[in-house]
Structures are given as structure tokens and as C-alpha cells.
Backbone as XML, in Angstrom:
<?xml version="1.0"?>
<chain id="A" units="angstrom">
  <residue number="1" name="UNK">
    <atom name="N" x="-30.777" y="17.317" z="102.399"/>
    <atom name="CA" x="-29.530" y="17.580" z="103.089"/>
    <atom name="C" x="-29.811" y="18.178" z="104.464"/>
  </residue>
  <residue number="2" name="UNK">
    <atom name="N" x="-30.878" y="18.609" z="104.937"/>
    <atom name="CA" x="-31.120" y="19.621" z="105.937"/>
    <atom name="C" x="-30.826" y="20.640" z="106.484"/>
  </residue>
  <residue number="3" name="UNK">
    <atom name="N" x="-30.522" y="21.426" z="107.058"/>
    <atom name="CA" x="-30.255" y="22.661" z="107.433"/>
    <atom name="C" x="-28.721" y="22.504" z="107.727"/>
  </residue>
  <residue number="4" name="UNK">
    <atom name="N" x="-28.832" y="21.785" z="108.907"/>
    <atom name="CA" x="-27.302" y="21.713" z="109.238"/>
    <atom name="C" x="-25.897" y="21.114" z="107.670"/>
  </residue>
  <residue number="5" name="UNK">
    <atom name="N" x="-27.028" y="20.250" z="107.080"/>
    <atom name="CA" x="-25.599" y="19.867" z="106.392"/>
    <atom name="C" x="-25.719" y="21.261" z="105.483"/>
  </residue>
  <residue number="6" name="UNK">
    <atom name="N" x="-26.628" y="22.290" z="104.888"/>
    <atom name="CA" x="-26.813" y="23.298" z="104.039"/>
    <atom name="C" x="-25.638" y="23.900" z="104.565"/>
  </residue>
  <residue number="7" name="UNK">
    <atom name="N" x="-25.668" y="24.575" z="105.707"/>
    <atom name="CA" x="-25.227" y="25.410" z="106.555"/>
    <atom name="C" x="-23.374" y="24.845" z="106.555"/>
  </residue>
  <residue number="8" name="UNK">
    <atom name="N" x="-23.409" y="23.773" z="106.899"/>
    <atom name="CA" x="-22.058" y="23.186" z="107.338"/>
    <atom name="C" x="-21.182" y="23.497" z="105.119"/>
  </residue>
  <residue number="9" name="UNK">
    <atom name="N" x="-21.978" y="23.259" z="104.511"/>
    <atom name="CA" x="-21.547" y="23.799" z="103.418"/>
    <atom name="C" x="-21.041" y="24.476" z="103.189"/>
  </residue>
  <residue number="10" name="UNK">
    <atom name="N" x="-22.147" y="25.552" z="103.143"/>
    <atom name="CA" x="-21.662" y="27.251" z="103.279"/>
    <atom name="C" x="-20.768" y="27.447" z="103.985"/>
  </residue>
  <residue number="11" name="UNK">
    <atom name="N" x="-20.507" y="26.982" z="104.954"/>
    <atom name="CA" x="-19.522" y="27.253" z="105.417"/>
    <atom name="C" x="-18.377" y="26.736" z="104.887"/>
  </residue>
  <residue number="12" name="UNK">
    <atom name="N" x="-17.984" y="25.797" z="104.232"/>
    <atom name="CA" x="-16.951" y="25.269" z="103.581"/>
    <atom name="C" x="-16.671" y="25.967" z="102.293"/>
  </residue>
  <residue number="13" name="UNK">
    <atom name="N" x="-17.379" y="26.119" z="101.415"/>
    <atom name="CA" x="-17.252" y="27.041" z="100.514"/>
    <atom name="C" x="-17.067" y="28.442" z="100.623"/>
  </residue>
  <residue number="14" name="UNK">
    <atom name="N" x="-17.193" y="29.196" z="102.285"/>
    <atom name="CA" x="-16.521" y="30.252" z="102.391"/>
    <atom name="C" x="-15.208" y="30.264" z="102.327"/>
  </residue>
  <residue number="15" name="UNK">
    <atom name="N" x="-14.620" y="29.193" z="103.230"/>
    <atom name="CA" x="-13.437" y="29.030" z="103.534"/>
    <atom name="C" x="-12.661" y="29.489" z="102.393"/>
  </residue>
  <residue number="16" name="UNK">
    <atom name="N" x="-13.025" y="29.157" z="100.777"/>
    <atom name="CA" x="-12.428" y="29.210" z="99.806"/>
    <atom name="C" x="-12.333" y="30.487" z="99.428"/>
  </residue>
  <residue number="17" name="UNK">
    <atom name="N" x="-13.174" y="31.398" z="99.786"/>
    <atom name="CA" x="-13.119" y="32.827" z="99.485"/>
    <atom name="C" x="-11.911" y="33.908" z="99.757"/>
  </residue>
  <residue number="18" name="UNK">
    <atom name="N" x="-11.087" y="33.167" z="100.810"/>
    <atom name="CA" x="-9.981" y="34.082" z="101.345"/>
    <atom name="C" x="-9.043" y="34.618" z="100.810"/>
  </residue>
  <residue number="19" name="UNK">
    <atom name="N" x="-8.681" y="35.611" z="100.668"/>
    <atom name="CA" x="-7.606" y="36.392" z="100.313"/>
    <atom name="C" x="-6.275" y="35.002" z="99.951"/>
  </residue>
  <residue number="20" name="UNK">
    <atom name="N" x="-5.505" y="34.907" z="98.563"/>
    <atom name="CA" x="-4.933" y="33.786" z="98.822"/>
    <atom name="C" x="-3.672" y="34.391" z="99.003"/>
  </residue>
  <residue number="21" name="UNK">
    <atom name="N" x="-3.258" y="32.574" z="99.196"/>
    <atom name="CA" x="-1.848" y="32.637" z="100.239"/>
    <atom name="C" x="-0.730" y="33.253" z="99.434"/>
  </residue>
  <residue number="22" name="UNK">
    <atom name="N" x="-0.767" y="32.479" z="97.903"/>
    <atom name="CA" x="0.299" y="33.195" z="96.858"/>
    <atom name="C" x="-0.656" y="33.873" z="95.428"/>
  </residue>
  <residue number="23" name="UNK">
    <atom name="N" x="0.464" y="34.637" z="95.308"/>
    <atom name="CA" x="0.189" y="34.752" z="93.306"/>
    <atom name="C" x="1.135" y="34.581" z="92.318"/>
  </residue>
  <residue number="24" name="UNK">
    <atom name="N" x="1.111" y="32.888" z="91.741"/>
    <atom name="CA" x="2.238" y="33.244" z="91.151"/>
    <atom name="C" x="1.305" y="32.330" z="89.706"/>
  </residue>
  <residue number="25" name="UNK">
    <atom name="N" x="2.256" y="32.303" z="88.432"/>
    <atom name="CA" x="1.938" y="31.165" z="87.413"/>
    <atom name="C" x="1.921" y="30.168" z="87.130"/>
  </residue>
  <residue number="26" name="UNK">
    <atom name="N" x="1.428" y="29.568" z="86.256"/>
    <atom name="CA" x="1.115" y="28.383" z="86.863"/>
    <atom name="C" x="2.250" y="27.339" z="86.471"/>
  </residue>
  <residue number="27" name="UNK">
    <atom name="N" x="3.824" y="27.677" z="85.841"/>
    <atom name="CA" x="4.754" y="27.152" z="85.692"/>
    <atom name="C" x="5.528" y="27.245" z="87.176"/>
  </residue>
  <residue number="28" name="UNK">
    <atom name="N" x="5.711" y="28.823" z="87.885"/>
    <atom name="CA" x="5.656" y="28.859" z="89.375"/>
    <atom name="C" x="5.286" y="28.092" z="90.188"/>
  </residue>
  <residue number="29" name="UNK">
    <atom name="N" x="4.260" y="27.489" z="89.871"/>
    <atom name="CA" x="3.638" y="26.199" z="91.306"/>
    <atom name="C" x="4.433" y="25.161" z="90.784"/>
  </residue>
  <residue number="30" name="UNK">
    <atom name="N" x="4.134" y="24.599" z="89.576"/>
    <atom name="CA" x="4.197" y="23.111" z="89.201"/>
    <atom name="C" x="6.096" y="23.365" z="89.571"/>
  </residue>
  <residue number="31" name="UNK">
    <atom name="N" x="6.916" y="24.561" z="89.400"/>
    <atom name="CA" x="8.545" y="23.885" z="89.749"/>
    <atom name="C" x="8.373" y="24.163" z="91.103"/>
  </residue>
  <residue number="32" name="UNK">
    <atom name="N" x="7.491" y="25.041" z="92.221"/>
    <atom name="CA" x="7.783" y="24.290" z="93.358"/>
    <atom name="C" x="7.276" y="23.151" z="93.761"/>
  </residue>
  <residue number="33" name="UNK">
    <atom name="N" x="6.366" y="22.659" z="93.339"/>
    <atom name="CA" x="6.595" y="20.612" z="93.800"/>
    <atom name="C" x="7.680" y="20.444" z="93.236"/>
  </residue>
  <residue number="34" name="UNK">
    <atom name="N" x="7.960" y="20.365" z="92.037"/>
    <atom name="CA" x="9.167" y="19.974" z="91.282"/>
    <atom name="C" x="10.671" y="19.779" z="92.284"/>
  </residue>
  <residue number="35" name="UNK">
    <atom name="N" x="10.439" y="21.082" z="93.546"/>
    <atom name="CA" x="11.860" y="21.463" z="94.307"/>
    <atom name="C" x="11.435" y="20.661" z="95.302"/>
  </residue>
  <residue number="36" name="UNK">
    <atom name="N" x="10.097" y="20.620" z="95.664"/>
    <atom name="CA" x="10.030" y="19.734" z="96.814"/>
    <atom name="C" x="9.797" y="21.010" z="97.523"/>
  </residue>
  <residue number="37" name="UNK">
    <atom name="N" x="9.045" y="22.017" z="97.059"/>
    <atom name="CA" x="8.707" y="23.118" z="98.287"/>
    <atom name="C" x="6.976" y="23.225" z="97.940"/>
  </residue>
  <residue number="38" name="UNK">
    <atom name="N" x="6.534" y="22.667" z="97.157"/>
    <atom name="CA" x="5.115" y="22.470" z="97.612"/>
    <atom name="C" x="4.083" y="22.284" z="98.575"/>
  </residue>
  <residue number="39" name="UNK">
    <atom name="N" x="4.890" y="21.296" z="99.625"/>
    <atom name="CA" x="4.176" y="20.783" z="100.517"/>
    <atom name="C" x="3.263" y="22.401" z="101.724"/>
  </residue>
  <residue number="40" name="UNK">
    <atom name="N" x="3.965" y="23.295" z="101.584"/>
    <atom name="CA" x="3.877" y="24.335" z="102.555"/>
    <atom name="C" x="2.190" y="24.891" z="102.017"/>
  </residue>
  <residue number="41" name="UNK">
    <atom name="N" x="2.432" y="25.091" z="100.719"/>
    <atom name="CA" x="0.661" y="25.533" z="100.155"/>
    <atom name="C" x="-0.115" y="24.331" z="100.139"/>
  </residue>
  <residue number="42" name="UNK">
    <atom name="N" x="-0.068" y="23.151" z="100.627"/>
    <atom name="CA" x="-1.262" y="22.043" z="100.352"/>
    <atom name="C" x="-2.401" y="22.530" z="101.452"/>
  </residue>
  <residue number="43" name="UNK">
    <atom name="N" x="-3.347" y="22.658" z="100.599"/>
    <atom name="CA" x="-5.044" y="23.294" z="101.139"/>
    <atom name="C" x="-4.929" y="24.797" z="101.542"/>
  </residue>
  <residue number="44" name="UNK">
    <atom name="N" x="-4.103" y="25.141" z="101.025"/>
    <atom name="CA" x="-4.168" y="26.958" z="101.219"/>
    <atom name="C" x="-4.477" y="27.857" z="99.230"/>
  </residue>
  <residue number="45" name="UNK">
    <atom name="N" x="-5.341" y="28.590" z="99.468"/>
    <atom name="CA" x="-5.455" y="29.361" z="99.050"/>
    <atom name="C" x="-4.774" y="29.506" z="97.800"/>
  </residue>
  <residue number="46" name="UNK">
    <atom name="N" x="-4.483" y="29.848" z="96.285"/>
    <atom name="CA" x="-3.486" y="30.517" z="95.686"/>
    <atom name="C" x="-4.412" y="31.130" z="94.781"/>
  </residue>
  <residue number="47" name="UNK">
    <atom name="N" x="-3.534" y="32.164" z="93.854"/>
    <atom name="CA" x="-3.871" y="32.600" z="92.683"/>
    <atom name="C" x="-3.120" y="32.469" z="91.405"/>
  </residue>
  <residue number="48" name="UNK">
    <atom name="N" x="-3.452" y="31.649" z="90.552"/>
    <atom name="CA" x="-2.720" y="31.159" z="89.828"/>
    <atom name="C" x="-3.202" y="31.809" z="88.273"/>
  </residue>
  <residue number="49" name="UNK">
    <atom name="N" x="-2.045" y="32.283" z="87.348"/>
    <atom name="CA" x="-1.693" y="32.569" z="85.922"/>
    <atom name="C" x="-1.651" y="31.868" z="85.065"/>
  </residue>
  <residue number="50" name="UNK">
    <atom name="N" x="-2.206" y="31.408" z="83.802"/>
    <atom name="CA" x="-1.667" y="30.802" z="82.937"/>
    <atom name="C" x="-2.769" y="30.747" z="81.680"/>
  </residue>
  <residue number="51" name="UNK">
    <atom name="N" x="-1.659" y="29.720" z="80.711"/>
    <atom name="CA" x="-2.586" y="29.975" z="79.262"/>
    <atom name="C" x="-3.743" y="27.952" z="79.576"/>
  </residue>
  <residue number="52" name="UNK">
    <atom name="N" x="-4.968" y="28.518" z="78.807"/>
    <atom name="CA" x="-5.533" y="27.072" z="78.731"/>
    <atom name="C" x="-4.736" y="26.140" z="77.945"/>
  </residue>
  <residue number="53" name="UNK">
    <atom name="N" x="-4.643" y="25.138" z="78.595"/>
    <atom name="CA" x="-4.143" y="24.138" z="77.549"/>
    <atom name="C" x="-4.506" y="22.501" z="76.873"/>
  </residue>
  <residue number="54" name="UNK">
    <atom name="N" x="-5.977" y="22.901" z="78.136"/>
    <atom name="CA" x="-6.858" y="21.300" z="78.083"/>
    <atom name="C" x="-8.479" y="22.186" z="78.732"/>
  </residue>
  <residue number="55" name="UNK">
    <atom name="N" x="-9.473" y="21.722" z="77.901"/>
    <atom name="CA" x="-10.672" y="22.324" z="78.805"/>
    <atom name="C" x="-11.391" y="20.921" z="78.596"/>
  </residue>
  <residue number="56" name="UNK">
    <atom name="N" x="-12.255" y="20.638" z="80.385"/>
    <atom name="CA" x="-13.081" y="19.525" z="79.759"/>
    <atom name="C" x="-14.575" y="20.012" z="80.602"/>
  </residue>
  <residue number="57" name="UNK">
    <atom name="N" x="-15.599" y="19.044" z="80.779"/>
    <atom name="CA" x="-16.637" y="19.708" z="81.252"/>
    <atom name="C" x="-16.180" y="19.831" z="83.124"/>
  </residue>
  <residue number="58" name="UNK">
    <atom name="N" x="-15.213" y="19.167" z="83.547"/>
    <atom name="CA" x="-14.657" y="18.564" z="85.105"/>
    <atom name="C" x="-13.166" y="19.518" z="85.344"/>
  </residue>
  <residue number="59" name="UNK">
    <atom name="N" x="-12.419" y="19.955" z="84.196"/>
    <atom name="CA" x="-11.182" y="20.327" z="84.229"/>
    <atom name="C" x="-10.799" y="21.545" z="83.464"/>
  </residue>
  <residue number="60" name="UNK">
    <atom name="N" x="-9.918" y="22.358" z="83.929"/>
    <atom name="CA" x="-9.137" y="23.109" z="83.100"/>
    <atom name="C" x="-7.654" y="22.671" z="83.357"/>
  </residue>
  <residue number="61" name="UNK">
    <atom name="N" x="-6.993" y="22.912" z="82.574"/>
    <atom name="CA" x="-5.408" y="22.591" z="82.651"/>
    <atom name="C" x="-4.565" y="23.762" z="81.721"/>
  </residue>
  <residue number="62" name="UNK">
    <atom name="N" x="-3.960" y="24.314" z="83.004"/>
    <atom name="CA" x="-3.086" y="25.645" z="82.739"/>
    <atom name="C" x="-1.688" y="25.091" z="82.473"/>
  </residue>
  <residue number="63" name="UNK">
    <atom name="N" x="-1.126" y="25.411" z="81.046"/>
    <atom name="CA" x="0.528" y="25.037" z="80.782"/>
    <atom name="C" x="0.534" y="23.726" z="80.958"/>
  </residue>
  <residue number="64" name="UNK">
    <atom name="N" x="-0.089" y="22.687" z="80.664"/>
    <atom name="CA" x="-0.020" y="21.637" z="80.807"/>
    <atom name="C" x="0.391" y="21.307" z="82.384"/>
  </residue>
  <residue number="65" name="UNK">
    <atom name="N" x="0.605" y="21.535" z="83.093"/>
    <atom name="CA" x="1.744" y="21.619" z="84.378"/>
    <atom name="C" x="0.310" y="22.154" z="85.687"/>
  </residue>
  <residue number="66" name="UNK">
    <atom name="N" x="-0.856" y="22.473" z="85.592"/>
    <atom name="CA" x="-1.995" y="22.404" z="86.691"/>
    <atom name="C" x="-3.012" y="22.425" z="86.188"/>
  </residue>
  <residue number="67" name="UNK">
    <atom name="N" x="-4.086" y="21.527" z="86.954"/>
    <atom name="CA" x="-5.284" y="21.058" z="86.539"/>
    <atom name="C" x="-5.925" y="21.219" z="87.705"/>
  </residue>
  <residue number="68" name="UNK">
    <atom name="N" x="-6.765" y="22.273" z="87.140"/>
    <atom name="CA" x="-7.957" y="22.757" z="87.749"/>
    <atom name="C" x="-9.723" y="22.156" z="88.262"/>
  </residue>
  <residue number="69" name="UNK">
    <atom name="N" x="-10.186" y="21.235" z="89.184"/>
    <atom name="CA" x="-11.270" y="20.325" z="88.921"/>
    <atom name="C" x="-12.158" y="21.823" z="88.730"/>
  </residue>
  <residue number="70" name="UNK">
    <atom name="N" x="-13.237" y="21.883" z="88.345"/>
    <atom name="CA" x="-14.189" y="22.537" z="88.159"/>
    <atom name="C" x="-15.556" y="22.245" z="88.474"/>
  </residue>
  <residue number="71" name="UNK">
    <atom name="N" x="-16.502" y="22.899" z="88.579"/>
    <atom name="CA" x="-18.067" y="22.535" z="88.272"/>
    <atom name="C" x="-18.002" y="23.437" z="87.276"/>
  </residue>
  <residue number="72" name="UNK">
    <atom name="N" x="-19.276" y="23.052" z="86.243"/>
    <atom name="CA" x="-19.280" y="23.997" z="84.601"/>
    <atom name="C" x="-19.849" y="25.209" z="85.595"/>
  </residue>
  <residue number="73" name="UNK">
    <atom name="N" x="-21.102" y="24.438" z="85.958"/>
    <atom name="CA" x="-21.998" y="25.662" z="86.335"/>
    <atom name="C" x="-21.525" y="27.189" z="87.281"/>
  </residue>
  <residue number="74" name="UNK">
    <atom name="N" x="-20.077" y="26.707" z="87.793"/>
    <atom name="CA" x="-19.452" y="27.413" z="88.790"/>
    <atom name="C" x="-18.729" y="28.360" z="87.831"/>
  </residue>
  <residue number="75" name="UNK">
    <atom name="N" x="-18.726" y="27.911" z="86.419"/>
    <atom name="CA" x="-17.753" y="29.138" z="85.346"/>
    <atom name="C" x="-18.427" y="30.369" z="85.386"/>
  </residue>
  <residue number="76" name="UNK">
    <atom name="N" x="-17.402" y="30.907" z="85.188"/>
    <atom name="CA" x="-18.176" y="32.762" z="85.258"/>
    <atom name="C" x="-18.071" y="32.982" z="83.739"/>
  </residue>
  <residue number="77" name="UNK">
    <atom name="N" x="-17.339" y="32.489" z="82.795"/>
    <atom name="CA" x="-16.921" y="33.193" z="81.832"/>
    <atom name="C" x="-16.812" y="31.974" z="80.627"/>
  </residue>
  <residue number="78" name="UNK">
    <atom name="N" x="-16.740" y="31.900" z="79.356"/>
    <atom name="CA" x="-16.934" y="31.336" z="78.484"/>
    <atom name="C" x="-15.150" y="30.985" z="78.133"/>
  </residue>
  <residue number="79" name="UNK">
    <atom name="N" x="-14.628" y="30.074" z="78.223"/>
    <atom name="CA" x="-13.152" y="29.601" z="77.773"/>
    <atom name="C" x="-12.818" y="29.129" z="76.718"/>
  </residue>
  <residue number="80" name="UNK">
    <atom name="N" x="-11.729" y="29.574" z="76.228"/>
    <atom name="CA" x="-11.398" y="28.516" z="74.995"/>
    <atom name="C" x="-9.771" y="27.964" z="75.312"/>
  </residue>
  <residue number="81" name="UNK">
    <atom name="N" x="-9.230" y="27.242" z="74.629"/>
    <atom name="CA" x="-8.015" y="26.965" z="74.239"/>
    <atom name="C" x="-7.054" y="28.182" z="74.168"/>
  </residue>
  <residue number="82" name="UNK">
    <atom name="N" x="-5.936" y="28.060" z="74.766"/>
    <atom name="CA" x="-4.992" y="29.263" z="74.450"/>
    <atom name="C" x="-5.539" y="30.455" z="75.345"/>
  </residue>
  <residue number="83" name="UNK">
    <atom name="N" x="-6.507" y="30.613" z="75.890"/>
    <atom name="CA" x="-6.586" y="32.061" z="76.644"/>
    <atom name="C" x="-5.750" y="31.928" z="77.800"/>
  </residue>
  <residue number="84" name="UNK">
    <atom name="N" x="-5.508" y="33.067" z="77.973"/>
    <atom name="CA" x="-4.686" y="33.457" z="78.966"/>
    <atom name="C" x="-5.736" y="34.071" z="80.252"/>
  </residue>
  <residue number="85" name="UNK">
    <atom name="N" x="-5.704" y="33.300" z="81.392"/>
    <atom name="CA" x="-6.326" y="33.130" z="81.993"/>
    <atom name="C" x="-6.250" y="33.737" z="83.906"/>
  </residue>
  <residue number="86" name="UNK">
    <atom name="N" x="-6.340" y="34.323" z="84.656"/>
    <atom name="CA" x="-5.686" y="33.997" z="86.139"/>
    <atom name="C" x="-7.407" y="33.349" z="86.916"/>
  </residue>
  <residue number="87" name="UNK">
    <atom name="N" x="-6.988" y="32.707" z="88.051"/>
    <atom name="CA" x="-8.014" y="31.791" z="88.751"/>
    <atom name="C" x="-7.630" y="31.494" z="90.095"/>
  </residue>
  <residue number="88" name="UNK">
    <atom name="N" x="-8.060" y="31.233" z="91.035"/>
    <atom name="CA" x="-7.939" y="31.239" z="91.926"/>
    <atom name="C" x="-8.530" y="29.870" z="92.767"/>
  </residue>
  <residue number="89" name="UNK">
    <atom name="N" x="-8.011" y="29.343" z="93.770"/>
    <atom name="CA" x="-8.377" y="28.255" z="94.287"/>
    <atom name="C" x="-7.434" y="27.324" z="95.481"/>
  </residue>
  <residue number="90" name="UNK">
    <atom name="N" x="-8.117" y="26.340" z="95.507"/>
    <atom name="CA" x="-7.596" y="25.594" z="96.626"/>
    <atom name="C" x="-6.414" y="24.308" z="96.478"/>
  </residue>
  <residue number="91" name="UNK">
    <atom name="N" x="-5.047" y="24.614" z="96.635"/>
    <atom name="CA" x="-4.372" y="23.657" z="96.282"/>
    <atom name="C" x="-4.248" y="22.537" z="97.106"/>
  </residue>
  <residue number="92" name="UNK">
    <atom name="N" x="-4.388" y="21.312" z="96.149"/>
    <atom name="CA" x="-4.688" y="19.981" z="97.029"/>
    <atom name="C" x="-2.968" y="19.102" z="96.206"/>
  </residue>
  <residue number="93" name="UNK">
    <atom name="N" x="-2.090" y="20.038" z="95.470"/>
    <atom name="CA" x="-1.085" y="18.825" z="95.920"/>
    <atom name="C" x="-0.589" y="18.581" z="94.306"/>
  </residue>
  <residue number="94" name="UNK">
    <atom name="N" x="0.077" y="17.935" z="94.473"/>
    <atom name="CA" x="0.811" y="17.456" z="93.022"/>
    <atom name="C" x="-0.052" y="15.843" z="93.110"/>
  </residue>
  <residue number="95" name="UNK">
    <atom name="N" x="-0.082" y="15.566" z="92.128"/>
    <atom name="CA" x="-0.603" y="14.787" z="91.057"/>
    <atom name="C" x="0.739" y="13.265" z="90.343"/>
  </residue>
  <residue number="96" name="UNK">
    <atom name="N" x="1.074" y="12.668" z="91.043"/>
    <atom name="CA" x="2.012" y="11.736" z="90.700"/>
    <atom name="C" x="1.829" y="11.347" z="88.941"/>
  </residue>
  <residue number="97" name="UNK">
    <atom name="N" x="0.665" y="10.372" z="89.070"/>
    <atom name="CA" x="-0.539" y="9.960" z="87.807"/>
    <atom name="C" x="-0.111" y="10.850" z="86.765"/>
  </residue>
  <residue number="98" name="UNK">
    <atom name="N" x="-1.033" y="12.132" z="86.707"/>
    <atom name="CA" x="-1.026" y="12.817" z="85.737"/>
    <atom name="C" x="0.026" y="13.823" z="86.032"/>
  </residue>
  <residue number="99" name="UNK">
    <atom name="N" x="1.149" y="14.059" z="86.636"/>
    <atom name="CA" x="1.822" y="14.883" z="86.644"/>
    <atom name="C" x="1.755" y="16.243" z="86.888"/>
  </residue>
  <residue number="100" name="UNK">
    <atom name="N" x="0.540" y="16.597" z="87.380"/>
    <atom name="CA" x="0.293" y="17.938" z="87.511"/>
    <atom name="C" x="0.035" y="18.586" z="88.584"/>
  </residue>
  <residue number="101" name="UNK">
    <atom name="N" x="0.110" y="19.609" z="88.944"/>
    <atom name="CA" x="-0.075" y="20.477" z="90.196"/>
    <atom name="C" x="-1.972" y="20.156" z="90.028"/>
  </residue>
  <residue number="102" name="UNK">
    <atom name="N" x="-2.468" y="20.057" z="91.633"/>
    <atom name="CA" x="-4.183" y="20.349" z="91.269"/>
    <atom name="C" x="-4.690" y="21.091" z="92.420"/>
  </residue>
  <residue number="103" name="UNK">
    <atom name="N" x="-5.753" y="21.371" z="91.401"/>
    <atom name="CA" x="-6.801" y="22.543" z="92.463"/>
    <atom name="C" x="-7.814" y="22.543" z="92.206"/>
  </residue>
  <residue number="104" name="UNK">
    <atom name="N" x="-8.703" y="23.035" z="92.853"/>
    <atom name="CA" x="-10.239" y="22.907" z="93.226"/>
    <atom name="C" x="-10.874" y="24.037" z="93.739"/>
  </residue>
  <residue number="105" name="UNK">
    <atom name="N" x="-11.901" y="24.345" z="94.119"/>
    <atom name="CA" x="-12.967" y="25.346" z="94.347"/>
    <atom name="C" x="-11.934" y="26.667" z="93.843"/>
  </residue>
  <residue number="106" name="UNK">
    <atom name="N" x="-12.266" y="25.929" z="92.334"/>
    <atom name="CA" x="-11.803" y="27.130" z="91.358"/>
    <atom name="C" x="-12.698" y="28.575" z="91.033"/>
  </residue>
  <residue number="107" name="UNK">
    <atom name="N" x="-12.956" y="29.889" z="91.017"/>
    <atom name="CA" x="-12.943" y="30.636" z="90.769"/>
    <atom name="C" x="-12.145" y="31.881" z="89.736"/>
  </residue>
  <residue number="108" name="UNK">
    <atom name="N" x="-12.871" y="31.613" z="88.440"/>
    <atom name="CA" x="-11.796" y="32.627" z="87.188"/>
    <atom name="C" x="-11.999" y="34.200" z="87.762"/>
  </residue>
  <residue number="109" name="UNK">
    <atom name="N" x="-10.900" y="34.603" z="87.842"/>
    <atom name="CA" x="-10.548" y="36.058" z="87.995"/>
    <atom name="C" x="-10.780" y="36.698" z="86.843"/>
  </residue>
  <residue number="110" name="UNK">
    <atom name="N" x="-11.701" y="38.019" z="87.099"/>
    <atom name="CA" x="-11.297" y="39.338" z="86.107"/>
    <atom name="C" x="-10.277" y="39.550" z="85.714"/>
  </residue>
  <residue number="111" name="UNK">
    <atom name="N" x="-9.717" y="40.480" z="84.296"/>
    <atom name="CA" x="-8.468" y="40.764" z="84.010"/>
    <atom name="C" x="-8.625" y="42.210" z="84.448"/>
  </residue>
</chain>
């Protein structure tokens, strides 16, 4: 990759570190697409609440209603079904297909 693309990385994956834009649950996001007020958080920041309701080695899915892409190796913490969870990440948008709010350069929060 070389230096520059290393570097140009890191730097992208800081970006994700920022203080986020909202905190709400993850029934909270999925009814604002629902209102049509989504569009304002696409690629900003959030912190999002909720119970597991799908785990795969690529995904988590909070309330059925947001799906989280993942890397495993990026988990901090061991998940199951049903935990109640908060996480943090980058919202890229509602999901027509699968119906769901999604996000990326996920990070699980401490309780």
C-alpha cells in the first residue's frame, strides 16, 4: 500500500473518531428516514442504542430497523442475541433492499 496510501487511511479512520453528531436509538434513526428527515445525518457521526437482533461475521442489526457493517476483528467485546447494546458510527443512509437504516466504521461503546 505504501506510505502515502497507509497514511491517507489513518487518516480516514480518524475522521470516524469524532464526537458524534446525535444520540439517539436505534428505533429513533430508522423513524427519521421513515419522516424523510434522515437525509441531514448521511456520513455524519451518530451514537446509536439498541437490542441485537441479527449478528453475522459482516453485520450487526439493532431492532431489526439498523444494520451495522462491521469488521470481526474491529469487535471490542463478545455479542450475543438480545443484548442491549450502544455503538457508534458512520451513517451511510437508509437501505431501500433491506429496509434498514446502515452504518459503518462501527465502534461498541462501554456501558
Amino acid at each position: 500500500m505504501g506510505a502515502y496510501g497507509f497514511f491517507m487511511h489513518q487518516k480516514e479512520e480518524a475522521k470516524y473518531t469524532a464526537e458524534p453528531l446525535l444520540t439517539l436509538t436505534s428505533k429513533d434513526l430508522f423513524w427519521r428516514f421513515q419522516v424523510n428527515e434522515g437525509n441531514s445525518i448521511i456520513g455524519e457521526i451518530v451514537s446509536v442504542s439498541g437490542m441485537v437482533t441479527d449478528l453475522s461475521d459482516t453485520s450487526i442489526s439493532l431492532n431489526n430497523s439498523v444494520i451495522c457493517w462491521i469488521e470481526k476483528k474491529s469487535l471490542n467485546k463478545t455479542l450475543n442475541k438480545n443484548d442491549k447494546i450502544s455503538l457508534r458510527g458512520r451513517c451511510l443512509g437508509y437501505d431501500e433492499v433491506q429496509k434498514k437504516v446502515q452504518l459503518d466504521y462501527i465502534k461498541i461503546l462501554d456501558d
